[in-house]
C-alpha positions in Angstrom: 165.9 -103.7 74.8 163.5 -101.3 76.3 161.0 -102.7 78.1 158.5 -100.0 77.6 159.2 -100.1 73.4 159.7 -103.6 73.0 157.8 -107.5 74.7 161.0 -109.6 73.8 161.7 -113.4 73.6 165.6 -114.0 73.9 166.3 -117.9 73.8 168.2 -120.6 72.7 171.2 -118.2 72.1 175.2 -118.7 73.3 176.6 -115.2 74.4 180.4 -115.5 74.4 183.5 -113.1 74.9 181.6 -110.1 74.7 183.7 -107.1 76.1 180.2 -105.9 77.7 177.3 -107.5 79.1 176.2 -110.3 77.9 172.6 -108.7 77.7 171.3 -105.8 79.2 167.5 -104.7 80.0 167.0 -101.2 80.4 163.6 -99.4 80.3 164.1 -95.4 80.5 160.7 -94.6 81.4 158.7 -94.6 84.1 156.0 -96.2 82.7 155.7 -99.5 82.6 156.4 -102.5 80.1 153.6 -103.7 77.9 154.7 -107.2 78.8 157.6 -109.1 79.4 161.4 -109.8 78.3 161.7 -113.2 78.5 164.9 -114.7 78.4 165.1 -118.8 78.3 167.6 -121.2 77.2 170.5 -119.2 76.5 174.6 -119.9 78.0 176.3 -117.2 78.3 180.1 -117.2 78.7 183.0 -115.2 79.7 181.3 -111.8 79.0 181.8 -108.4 81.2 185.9 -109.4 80.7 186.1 -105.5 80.4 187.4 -104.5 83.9 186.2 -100.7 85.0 188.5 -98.3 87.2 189.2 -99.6 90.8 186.0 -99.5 93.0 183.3 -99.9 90.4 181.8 -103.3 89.3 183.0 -104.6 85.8 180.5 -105.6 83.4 178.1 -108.5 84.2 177.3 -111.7 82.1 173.4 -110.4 82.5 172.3 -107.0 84.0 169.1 -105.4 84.8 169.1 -102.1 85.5 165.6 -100.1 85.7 163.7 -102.6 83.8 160.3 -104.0 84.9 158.5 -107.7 84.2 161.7 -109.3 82.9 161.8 -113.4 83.6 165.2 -115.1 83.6 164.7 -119.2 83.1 166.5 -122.4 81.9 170.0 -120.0 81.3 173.6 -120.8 82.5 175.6 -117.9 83.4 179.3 -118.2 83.8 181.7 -116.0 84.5 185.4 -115.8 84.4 186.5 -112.4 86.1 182.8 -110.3 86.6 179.7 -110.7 88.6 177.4 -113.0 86.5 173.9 -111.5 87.6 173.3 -108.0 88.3 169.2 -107.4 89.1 168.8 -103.4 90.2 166.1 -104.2 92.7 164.6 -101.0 94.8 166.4 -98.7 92.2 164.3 -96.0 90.3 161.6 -97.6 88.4 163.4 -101.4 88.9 161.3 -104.2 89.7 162.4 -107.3 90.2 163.8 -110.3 87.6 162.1 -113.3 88.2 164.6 -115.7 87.9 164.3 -119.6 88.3 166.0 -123.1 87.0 169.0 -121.6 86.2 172.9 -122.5 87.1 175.3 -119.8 87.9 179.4 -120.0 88.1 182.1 -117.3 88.5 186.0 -118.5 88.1 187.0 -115.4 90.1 184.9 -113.8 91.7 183.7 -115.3 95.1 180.2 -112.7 94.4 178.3 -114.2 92.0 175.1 -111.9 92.2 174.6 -108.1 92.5 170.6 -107.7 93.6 169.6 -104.0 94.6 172.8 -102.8 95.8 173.9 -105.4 97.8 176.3 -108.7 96.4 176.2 -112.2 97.1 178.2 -115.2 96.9 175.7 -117.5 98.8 172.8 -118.8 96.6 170.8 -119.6 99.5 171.0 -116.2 101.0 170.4 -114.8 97.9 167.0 -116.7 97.4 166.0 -115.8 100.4 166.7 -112.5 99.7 165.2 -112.1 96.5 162.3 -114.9 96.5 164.1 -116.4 93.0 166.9 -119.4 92.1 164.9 -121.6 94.6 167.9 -123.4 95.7 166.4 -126.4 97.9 164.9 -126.8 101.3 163.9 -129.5 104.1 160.5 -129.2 102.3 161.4 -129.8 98.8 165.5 -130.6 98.7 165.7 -130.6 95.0 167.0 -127.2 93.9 165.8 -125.4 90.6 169.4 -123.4 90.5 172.4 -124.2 91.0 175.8 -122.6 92.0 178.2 -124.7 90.3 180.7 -125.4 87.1 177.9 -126.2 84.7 180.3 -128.6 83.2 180.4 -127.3 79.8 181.6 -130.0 77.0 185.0 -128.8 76.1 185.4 -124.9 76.3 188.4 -125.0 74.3 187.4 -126.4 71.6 183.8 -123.6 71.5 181.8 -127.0 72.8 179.2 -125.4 75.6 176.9 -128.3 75.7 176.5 -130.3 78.4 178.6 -133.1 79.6 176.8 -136.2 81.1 177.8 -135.4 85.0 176.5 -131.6 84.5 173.2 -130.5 86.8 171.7 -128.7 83.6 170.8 -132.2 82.7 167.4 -132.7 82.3 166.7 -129.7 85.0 164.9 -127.0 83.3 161.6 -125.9 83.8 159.3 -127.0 81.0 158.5 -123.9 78.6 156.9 -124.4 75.6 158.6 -120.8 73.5 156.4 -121.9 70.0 153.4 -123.3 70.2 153.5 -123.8 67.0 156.2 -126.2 67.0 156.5 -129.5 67.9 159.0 -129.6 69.6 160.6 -126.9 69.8 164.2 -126.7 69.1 167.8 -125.8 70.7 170.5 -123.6 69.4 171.4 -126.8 67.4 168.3 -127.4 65.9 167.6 -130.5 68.0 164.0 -131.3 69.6 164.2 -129.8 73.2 162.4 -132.3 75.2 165.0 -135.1 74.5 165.5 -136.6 78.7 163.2 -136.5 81.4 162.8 -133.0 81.9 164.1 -129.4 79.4 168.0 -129.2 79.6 169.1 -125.6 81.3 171.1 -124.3 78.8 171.0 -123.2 74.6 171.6 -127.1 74.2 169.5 -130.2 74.6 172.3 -132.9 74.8 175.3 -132.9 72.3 175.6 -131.1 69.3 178.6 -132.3 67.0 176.8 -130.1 64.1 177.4 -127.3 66.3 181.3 -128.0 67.3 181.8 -128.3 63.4 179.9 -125.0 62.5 183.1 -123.4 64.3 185.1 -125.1 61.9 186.9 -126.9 64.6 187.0 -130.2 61.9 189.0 -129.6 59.2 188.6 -131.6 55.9 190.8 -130.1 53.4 191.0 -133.1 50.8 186.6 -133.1 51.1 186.9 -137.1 51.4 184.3 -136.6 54.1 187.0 -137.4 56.9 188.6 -134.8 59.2 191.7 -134.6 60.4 191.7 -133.7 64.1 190.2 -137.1 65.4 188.3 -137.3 68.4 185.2 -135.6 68.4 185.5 -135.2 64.7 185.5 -138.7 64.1 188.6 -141.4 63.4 191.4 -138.9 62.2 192.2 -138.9 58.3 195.9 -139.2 58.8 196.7 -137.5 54.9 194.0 -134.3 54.8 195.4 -133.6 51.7 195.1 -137.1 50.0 191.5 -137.9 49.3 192.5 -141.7 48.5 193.8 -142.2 52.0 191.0 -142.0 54.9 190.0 -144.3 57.3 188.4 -147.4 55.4 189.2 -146.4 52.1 189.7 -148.7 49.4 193.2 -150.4 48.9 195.1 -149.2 46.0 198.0 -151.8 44.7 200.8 -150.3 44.0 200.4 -146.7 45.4 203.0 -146.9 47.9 199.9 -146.0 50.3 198.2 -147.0 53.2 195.0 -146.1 52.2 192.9 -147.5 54.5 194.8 -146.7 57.6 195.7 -149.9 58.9 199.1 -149.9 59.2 199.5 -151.9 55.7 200.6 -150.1 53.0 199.2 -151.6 49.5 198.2 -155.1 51.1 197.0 -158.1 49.2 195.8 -160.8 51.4 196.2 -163.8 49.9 193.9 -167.1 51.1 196.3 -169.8 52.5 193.8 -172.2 53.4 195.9 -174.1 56.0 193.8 -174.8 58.8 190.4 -175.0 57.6 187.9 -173.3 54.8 186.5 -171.1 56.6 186.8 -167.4 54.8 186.5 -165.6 58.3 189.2 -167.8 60.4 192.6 -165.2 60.4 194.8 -168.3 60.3 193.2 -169.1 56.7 195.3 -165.6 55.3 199.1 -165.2 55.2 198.7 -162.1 57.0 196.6 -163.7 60.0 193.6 -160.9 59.3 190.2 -161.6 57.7 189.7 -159.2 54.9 187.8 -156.3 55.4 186.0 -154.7 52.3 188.7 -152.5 51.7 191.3 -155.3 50.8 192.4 -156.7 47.8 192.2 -160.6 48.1 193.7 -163.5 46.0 192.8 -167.1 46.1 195.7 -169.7 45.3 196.0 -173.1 45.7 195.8 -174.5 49.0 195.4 -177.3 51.6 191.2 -176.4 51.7 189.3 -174.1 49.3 187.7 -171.5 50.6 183.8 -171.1 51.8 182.0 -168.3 52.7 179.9 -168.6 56.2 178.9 -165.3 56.1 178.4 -162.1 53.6 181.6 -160.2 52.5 182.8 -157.6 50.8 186.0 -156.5 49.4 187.9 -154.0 47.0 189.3 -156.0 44.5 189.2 -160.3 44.0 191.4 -162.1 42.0 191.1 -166.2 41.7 194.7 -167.3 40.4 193.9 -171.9 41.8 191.2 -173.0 43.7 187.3 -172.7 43.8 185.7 -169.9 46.2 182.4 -171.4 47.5 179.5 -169.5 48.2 176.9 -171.3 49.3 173.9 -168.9 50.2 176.3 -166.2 51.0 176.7 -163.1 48.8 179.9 -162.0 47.9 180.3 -158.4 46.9 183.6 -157.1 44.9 184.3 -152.9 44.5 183.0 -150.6 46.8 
């Protein structure tokens, strides 16, 4: 952007594996912005990974060069192999970033700032320096920045919201970027003022919807289950079967598990040794109380059975006996 063309709002943004900056503010006149370049909310990640010739600086995560009025707030910059924040303070035409609430990380590189001409690896000395990143005093010992691992969720899997020990959590300053929304929203689409305070970061807490826009969770049989587990949810263990999922309805005689219990084309048939109660294990010849996938079948037996609660299953057949249900309802199919 040029600061003299253009008054820009940059937020709620995640700027990854670019070969260049991350972003870059340049104004090419002398003359001064009409307003500010506001940049809130936004994570960048692994960006400046192009490496110059010996002696130069490689690319940064965020640089500005000769630009005036630009604020920097809320963002987490991390870098693996470049300087993370390069602020050209005292050059031509430069004036300072003002740059607050933010967390800052660099794998490699023990100099995490580049302000005028001059790098830093100590935040404190930095602050001081510039007058931004308040990092925490006798005073007031609660910093506004941090230089730390912001603890992203799982960088692997493209996950860079927050994990519950991270110091972005609930550490933002409180910005309010459309005042015509309430609230306003993260990267995710989520309401930002979720915790005590704004989240630093393009996330306000965890975003599942977000992991899965990468396509990280696969469902190729679209039985609504994916097969990767964890996040994703219990893993379909056939992706290409939409009959066998977690929970889905027994079929007899398909020669599957389909529910994913270990059982393949169960019937559970009522017993009835102990007692007649429908939910005591010790009542079925398989020692489990059906679940409402299960195909059940009442026989003849020491005590009928009664329900003491509501149930559900896939598929009831009464060969002996009477089933009792009292007030209980007792559905059958799913």
């Amino acid at each position: 952007y040029s600061a003299y063309e253009a008054v820009a709002l940059i937020a709620n943004n995640v700027l990854i594996n670019n070969k260049g900056h991350g972003i870059f503010i340049i104004n090419n006149t002398p003359t001064p912005a009409r307003g500010n370049v506001e940049i809130y909310n936004n994570t960048f990640y692994n960006n400046g990974y192009y490496e110059e010739p010996a002696g130069t600086y490689p690319y940064q995560t965020y640089s500005s060069t000769t630009s005036r009025g630009t604020i920097f707030k809320n963002n987490i910059v991390y870098s693996v192999n470049s300087l993370s924040f390069h602020d050209a303070k005292g050059t031509l035409w430069a004036d300072s970033t003002t740059s607050d609430y933010n967390i800052f990380f660099s794998e490699n590189n023990p100099e995490i700032w580049k302000w005028g001409s001059i790098p830093y690896s100590d935040i404190s000395i930095y602050s001081r320096d510039s007058g931004n990143d308040f990092p925490g005093d006798e005073i007031d010992p609660i910093p506004h920045s941090y230089l730390s691992d912001p603890l992203f969720f799982d960088v692997m899997a493209n996950r860079f919201d927050l994990n519950a020990l991270s110091n972005g959590i609930d550490a933002g300053d409180f910005l309010d970027l459309d005042p015509e929304a309430d609230p306003d929203l993260d990267f995710c689409g989520q309401p930002i003022y979720e915790g005590l305070a704004q989240d630093i970061g393009a996330f306000e807490g965890e975003c599942l919807s977000y992991f899965n826009s990468w396509g990280l969770c696969t469902d190729d049989d679209r039985d609504g289950h994916d097969a990767e587990g964890g996040l994703c949810g219990i893993a379909d263990q056939d992706d290409l079967d939409n009959t066998v999922y977690p929970g889905a309805p027994e079929i007899p005689d398909d020669g599957k598990d389909n529910d994913q219990d270990g059982l393949i084309d169960e019937i559970i048939t009522w017993t009835g040794s102990t007692s007649g109660d429908w939910n005591t294990a010790v009542n079925w010849d398989l020692n489990i109380v059906p679940q409402t996938s299960d195909n059940i079948i009442i026989t003849d037996a020491l005590y009928d059975p009664a329900l003491t609660s509501a149930v559900t299953v896939n598929n009831l057949t009464i060969e002996s006996g009477i089933l009792t249900l009292d007030a209980y309802s007792l559905t059958v199919g799913m």
